[in-house]
N, C-alpha and C positions, 0 to 999 in steps of 0.2 A: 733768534740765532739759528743758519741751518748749518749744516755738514754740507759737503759733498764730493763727490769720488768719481772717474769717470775711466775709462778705461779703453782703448783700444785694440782690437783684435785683427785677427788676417778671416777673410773668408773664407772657412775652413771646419767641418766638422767638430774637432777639436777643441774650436772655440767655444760650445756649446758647455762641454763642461768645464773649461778652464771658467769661464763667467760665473758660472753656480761655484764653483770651488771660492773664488776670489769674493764672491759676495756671502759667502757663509761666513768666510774671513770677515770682513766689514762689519756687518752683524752683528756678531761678535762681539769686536771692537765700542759699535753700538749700543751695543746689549739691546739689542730685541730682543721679544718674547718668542720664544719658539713656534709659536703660530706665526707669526708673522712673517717670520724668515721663513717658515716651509710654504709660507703659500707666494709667498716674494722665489723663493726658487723653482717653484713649479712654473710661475707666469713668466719666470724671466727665461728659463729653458725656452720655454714656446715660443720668445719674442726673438729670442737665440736663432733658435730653430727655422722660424721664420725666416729670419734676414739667409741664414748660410743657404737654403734650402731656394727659395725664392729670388734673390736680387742677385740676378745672372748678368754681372759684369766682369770686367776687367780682373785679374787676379793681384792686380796691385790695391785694388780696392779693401780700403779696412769695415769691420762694423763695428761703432761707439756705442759704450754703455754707461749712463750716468745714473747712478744715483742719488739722492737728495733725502737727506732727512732735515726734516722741517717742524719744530712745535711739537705735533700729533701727528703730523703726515709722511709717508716712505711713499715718493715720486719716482719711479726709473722709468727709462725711456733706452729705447734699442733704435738707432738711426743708422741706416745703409744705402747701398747707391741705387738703389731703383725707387724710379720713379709710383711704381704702380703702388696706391694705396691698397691696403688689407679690405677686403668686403666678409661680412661672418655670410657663412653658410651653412645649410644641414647635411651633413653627413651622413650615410647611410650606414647601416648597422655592417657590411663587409669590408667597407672603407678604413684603411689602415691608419690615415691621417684626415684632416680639415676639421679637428675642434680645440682648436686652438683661441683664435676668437670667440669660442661658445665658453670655455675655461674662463677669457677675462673677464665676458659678460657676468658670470656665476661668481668668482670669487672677488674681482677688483670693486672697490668701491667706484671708482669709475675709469673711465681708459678712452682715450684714443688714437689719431692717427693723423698727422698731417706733412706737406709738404716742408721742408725743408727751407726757411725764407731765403737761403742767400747760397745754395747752391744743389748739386743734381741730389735726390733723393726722397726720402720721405723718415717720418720720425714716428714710431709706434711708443708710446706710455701706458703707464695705469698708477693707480696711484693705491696706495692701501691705509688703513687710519692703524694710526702706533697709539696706544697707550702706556703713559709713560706708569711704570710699578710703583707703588704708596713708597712713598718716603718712612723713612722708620721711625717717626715720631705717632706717623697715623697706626702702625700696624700695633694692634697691641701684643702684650709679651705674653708669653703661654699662661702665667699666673693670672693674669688679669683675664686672662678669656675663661679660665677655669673659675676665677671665683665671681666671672658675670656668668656663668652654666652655660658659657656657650661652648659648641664644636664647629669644627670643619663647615663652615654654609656653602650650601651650593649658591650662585651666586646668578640674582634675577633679571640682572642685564640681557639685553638680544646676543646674541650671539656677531662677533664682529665682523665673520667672514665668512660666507658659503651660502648667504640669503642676499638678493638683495631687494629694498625697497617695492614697493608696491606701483609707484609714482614714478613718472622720466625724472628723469636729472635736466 
């Protein structure tokens, strides 16, 4: 079963935080883990950012924001009216902007960018992996952790978000 939520905005600076406001909302409502949503709000700004900054049309022109929770998976995607796909670049150390793309490469588990099947634009995503939190049959109760001598474990999993893979996707 998924969720999902989509949103419509004006081409407008503005929009950039109304999107992060209304998805922290969602979130929320979702109960993500707080990692997830801070790194879901930092990429969706950028995607934000992107579209208002970049896709120099008409000012009737809206930009869509969907998101999808799926299983394991947080999909959003930022779709606006220009045609030009995103390309990453490097940015120089005086450069005030363009890492934006270097952001979704480092945090999203994956992401792209494509044209629009059925009308003018383009569609930018990333996708990020949710874990859903132990049910409370799995978590034991403080009594039971104390009289197995356990404490607090730090926990040997990779880390889910800020590395990614070694290997292309």
């Amino acid at each position: 079963m998924s969720e999902d939520v989509e949103w419509r905005l004006p081409r407008h600076a503005r929009s950039v935080g109304r999107a992060r406001a209304l998805f922290r909302e969602q979130a929320g409502s979702w109960k993500l883990p707080d990692e997830v949503t801070e790194t879901a709000v930092l990429l969706l700004s950028e995607l934000m950012a992107n579209a208002y900054r970049h896709a120099k049309v008409s000012p009737g022109r809206e930009i869509r924001c969907r998101c999808v929770l799926a299983a394991d998976r947080l999909h959003i995607s930022v779709t606006d009216a220009n045609d030009t796909l995103p390309t990453p670049r490097e940015a120089s150390l005086d450069e005030e902007s363009g890492r934006g793309l270097a952001l979704l490469a480092a945090l999203a588990d994956t992401w792209g960018a494509e044209p629009r099947p059925h009308g003018i634009g383009k569609t930018v995503w990333f996708e990020l992996p949710v874990q859903e939190p132990p049910t409370p049959a799995c978590v034991p109760s403080p009594t039971e952790s104390a009289r197995a001598g356990s404490t607090a474990a730090a926990s040997s999993a990779p880390p889910r978000h800020g590395t990614r893979p070694s290997s292309p996707r």
